[in-house]
Every structure is written in C-alpha cells, then in structure tokens.
N, C-alpha and C positions, 0 to 999 in steps of 0.2 A: 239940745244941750249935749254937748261932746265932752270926753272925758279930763281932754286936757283946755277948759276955757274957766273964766272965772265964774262962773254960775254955777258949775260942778264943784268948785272948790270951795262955795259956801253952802251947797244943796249936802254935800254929803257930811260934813259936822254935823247939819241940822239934823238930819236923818239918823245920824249915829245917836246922838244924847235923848230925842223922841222915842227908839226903837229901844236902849237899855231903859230909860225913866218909865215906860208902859208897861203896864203886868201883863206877864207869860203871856195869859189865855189872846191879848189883843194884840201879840206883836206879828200874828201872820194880815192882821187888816193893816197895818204900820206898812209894810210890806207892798199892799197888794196899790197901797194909796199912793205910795210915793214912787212907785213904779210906774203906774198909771201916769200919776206925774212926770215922770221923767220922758216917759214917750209921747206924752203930751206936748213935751219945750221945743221939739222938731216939729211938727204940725200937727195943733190942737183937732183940727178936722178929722184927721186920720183914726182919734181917739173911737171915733163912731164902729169904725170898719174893727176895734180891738172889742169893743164889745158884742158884735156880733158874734163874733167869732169864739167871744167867750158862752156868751147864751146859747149858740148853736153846739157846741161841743158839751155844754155841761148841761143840756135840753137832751142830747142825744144818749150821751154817760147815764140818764135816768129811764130815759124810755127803754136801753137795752135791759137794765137791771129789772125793770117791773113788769116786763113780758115773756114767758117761757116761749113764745112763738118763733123758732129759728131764721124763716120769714122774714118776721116781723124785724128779726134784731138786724139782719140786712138790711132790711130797707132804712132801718136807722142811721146805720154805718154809710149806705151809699150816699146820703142827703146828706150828713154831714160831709162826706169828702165830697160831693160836688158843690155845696155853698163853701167849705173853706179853702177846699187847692181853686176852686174857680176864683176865687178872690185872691188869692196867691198869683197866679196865673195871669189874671187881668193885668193887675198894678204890675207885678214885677212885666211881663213878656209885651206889654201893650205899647210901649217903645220902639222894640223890635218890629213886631209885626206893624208898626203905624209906618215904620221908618222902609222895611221890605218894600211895603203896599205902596208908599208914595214914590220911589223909587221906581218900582213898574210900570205905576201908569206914570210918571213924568219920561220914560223908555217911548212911549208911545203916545208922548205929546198932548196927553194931558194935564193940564196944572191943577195940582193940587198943594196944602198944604201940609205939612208933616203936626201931628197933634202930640204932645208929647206929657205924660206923669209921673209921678213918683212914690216910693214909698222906701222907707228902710227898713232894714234887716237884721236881726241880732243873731248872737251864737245861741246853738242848740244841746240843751241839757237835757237827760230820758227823765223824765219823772217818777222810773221807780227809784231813780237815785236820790232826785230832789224834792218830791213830795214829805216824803218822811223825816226828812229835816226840819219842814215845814212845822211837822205835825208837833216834835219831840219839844219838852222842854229845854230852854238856851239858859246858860249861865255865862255873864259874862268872864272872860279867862285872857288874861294880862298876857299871856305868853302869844297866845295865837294873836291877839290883836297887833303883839308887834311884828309877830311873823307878816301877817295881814298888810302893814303899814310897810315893813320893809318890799313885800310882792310888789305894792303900787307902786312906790319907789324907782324899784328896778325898769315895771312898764313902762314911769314916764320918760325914765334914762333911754331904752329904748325907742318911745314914741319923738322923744322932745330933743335929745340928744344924734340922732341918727337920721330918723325919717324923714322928718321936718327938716333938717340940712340937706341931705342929700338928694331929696326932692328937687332942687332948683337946680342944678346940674343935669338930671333926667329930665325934666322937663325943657330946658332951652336945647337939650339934643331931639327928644320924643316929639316936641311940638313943630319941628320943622328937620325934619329927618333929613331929606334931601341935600340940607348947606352940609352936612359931614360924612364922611366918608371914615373908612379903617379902623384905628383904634379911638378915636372919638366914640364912635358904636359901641366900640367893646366896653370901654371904662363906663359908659353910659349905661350898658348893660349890666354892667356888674353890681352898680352901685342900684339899680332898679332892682338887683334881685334880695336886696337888704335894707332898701326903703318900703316895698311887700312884706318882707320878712319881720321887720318891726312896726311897723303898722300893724301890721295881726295880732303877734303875741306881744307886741306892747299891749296892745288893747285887752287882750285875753286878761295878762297878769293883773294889769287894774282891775277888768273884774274879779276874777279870785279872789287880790286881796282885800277888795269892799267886801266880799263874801264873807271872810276870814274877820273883818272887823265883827260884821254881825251872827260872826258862829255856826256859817254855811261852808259848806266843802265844794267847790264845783272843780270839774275834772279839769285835768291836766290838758291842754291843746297843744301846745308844742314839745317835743323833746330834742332838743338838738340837730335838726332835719340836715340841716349843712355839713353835716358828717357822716350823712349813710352812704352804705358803700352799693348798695341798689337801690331799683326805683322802687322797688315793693318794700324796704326800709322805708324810704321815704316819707312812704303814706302812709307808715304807719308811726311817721312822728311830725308829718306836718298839718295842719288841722284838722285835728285827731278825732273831736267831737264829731267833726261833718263826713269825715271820710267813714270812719264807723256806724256811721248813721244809715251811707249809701249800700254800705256792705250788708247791715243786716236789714234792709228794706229794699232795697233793689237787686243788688248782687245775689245775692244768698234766694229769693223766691222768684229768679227766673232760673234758675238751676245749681248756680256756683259752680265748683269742681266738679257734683257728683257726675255729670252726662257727658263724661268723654270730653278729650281733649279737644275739639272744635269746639262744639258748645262752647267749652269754658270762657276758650278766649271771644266767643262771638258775646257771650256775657258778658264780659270784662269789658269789652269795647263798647258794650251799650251803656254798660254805668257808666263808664267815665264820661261818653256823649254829653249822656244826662247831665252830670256831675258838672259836666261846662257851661250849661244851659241854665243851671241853676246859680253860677257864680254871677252870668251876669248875659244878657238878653244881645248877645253880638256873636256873627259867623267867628268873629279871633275867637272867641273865649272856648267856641267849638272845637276849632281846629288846634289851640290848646290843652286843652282834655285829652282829643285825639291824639298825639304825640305821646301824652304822659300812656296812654292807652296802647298803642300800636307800641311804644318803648318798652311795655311791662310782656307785649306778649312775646318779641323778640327775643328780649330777657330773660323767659321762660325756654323758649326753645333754645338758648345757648348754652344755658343751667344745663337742663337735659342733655346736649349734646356732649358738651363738654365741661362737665361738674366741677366745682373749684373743692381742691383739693382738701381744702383746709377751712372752716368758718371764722376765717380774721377779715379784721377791718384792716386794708391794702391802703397805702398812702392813693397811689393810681388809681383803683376803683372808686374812691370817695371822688378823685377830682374830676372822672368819666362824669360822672353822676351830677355830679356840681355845674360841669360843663354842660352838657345832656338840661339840666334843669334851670337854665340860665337861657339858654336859646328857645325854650319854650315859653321864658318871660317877653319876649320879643311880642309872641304873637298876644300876652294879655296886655303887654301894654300900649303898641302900641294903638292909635288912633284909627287907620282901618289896613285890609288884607295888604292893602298897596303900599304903605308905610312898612308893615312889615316885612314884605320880601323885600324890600329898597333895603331894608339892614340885614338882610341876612347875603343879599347879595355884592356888598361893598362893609361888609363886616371886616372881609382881610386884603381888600386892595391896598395894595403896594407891599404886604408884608412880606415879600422876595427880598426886598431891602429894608432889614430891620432899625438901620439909624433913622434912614429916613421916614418910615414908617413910624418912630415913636416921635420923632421930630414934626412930624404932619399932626397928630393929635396934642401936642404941648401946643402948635400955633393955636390952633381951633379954640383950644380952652382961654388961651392968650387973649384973645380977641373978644370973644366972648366976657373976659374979665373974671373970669372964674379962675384963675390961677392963682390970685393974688387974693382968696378969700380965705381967712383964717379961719372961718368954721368948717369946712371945706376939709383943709388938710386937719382939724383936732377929727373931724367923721373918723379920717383914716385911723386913726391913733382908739377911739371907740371903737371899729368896727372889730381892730385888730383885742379890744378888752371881750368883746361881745364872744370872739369866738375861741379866746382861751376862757371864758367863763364855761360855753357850750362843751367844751370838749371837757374839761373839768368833769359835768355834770354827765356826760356821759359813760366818764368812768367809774 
C-alpha cells in the first residue's frame, strides 16, 4: 500500500475514527495492528520476517534486564544483531551480491542465472523520541490535526504534483542515455534531482502529518537542502533522520573528529561508503556516497586553507553546491557505471556554441514529444513555488 493510491485514502480514515473512538489505555494495540497491516499490503509473506524481528529484539530487551552477568548481556546483544542486521543484510544486499556472483562466473563462461528478492524499507525514528508518545496519554486537538492534514497536503503536492510528472522526462533520457547528448542531460538531470527530492520529503511530510492526525510528533527530515551553501549544510538538512542516525552510530564510534585529522576524514569516508550501501545494494550508489564523501573532505581542507570570511549564505556557494549535488544524482540514478559516465561525459557537448547547444536539446525533447506536455511545463511553474516556499522556510 503506498501513500498516494486509493487504499491508503480509505485505510487511513478508517484508522483515524478507530484510534480517537478506543479508550486511551488500547490505542498503542490500534497502532501496532494497523501498522502491521499496512506493511502487510506490500507482501503479506514478509509479515513473518517483522515478527521475528520483533520477538528477537523484545526476547533480547528482557534477557539483558534480568541478568546482572555483563557476559551474558553481550552475548544477548550480539544474537540479536546477528539474527536482525543478518536478515537486513540478506534481503536488502542479496541482489547485489547475486547479481556481482552471476556476473563473474558468466566472465568465465559459466551460465548461471541471476536469483533476485525483495523487501521494503521505511524511515528511521530513535525510540527515545517515540516510545514515550506511545506511552503518554493523546487528546484529541483540532488545531494539530489541521496542522497534520495541511502536512499531508503539502506532501502529496510534492509527491503528486512534481515527482510523478517529472518522472517521465528522466526516465525517456535515464532509460536510454546514449540517444542524447548535452543539454538534454543536463535538463534531465536537474529535473532528477527534484523528482528525489519530492519523493522523499513528500513522502516524509505524509507521514508526519498522519502522525499529527494521531497526536504523534516524528521529526523533521528535510529542511530546505537546495539552499545550503555547503556539503556539510547539506546533510544536515537532507534526510536528516538517516544521516543523523549514521553520525551517531557509525561516525562518532569509529573516532569522529577526536583522532587527528587523517582519521577523521578516513571516518567520514567510511560512513558515507556505508551510507551508500545502505541506500541501495549497487557499485553507483557507492560511488555516490563517495563523491558526497571525498566533496566533504575537500571542503574541509579548503575551509581550513582558506576560511570564509564571513558565515553567509553566498548566492555562488549555494549553486557550487547545488551543482556539486546534482552531478552526483547521475551516478544514483542512473541504470549502471557505464550509463553514468556516458552523461557526465557528453553532459556539455557542443556547449562552445550556446544557440546551438540549447537548440540540440529543445529538438531531443521535440521528438521525444515531451515539449508539448502541459504538465511538464506547470512542474516548472511548481518547482519554481517549491523553492520560494523552501527558501521562505529557511528564513
């Protein structure tokens, strides 16, 4: 069930008038049922692998607390994290490695075939935040709920209005790279890097403001990321949950800052590795990371070098940045390594001559039939409300 289908747009009424009608003490079982549900409507199978997951975590939460044995509370902890990052690991990485493995030996003339699975993924909230909501009594409150109601609004303006159009444009460039050259790329690219862009925090906003219906707070994931004027801004306004998450669990307990500046940056380049590995089980997504990675460390030593004078946001530095962060959507999006240097390396052919160079990409679109789509050009007229909302909200 996805956010924007009509099963979600009768699922969550129902869910709302059930969860205010049940007294207090039942509305964290309300909760726990129609979640269960909800990641049940993508594949009921997978529900198996959710309770595991849950029995083993809340098997292990009890064995630590009723053993003073320090031992013992380890060996709790390390069972849990090998039955649930192994099952993380399997389902999400088993793609990869099937697709690697058949790869090689088809290198050396053996057939095999590629075996392939799935599982989805949702955003990550810390439970000291969101336990205790759980726990507290909710009253229902007319204000938040419209607060709530206008959130989902805005997401699906986002999701419905933007992404979803501007999708079909990246896709007849992404899906066959090779027919375009020059600015056909670039417009291709730009428009990818805000079909991403609302697709997340649409998606984000929706849940918040189902949260907000039911008198839950979940945190903020995006802040106006298209306006930082560095990559280290960046991150810390583009999925905010997830990046914060890497910081204080991977970053921060292989040393962070404190060990001298090699370490830090040999740190920083392993999170983001990670960090790439975790969005999504392909060498792009790696070499993605790495850029935003080896860009931050740069960054760092340029600061240093030569310090900016001033802490303002520079028209220039936002669109370094912007630039910078756009050519990195290249390698997540496209299809594989060879797709992507195909656009980075006929990104600016012909542009020595600028008529004809914007005249070569109006034919492409022409042809294509994508110039004569009115949804198309209202994106423009969205994207341009999207980012004076952003920059609003910035200030």
């Amino acid at each position: 069930m996805l956010f924007n289908s009509n099963a979600f747009y009768l699922f969550l009424p129902i869910v709302f008038l059930i969860y205010w009608l049940t007294p207090r003490r039942f509305r964290w079982g309300v909760l726990l049922v129609s979640s269960y549900y909800f990641y049940m409507s993508a594949d009921a199978q997978y529900v198996l692998l959710l309770l595991l997951t849950t029995a083993v975590s809340y098997g292990t939460a009890l064995g630590i607390q009723h053993t003073e044995s320090r031992s013992k509370k380890k060996f709790c902890m390390g069972a849990a994290l090998l039955v649930c990052l192994g099952l993380l690991f399997f389902f999400k990485y088993f793609n990869f490695l099937s697709g690697t493995v058949t790869a090689l030996l088809k290198s050396i003339s053996l057939p095999v075939s590629e075996v392939t699975l799935l599982l989805l993924a949702g955003p990550i909230e810390r439970a000291e935040h969101l336990l205790p909501q759980l726990e507290k009594e909710h009253s229902f409150n007319c204000d938040r709920a419209i607060e709530g109601a206008k959130l989902i609004a805005w997401g699906y303006f986002k999701k419905i209005a933007i992404a979803d159009v501007v999708v079909s444009l990246v896709d007849v460039v992404y899906d066959n790279v090779t027919v375009y050259t020059g600015l056909a790329l670039g417009v291709a690219t730009f428009f990818y890097a805000f079909q991403v862009y609302c697709d997340f925090s649409g998606y984000s906003d929706i849940a918040r403001g189902v949260a907000k219906l039911l008198d839950i707070e979940l945190m903020t994931n995006f802040k106006s990321p298209y306006f930082a004027a560095s990559l280290k801004e960046f991150w810390s306004r583009w999925h905010i949950s997830l990046s914060t998450w890497f910081r204080d669990y991977v970053y921060i307990p292989l040393g962070g800052s404190r060990r001298g500046e090699w370490r830090t940056q040999r740190n920083l380049l392993i999170t983001f590795l990670v960090s790439g590995l975790w969005h999504g089980a392909s060498w792009t997504y790696v070499i993605w990371w790495g850029l935003h990675g080896l860009g931050q460390i740069v960054e760092k030593m340029w600061n240093r070098r030569f310090p900016p004078k001033k802490e303002r946001r520079s028209v220039i530095r936002v669109l370094i940045v912007f630039c910078f962060v756009c050519v990195a959507w290249i390698f997540f999006r496209a299809s594989t390594f060879s797709d992507a240097v195909y656009v980075l390396t006929h990104l600016f052919e012909g542009v020595g001559n600028p008529v004809s160079y914007v005249k070569a990409g109006y034919e492409a679109f022409r042809t294509a039939g994508l110039m004569q789509s009115t949804d198309l050009k209202l994106a423009l007229l969205w994207i341009a409300v999207l980012l004076a909302h952003d920059f609003i909200e910035l200030k």
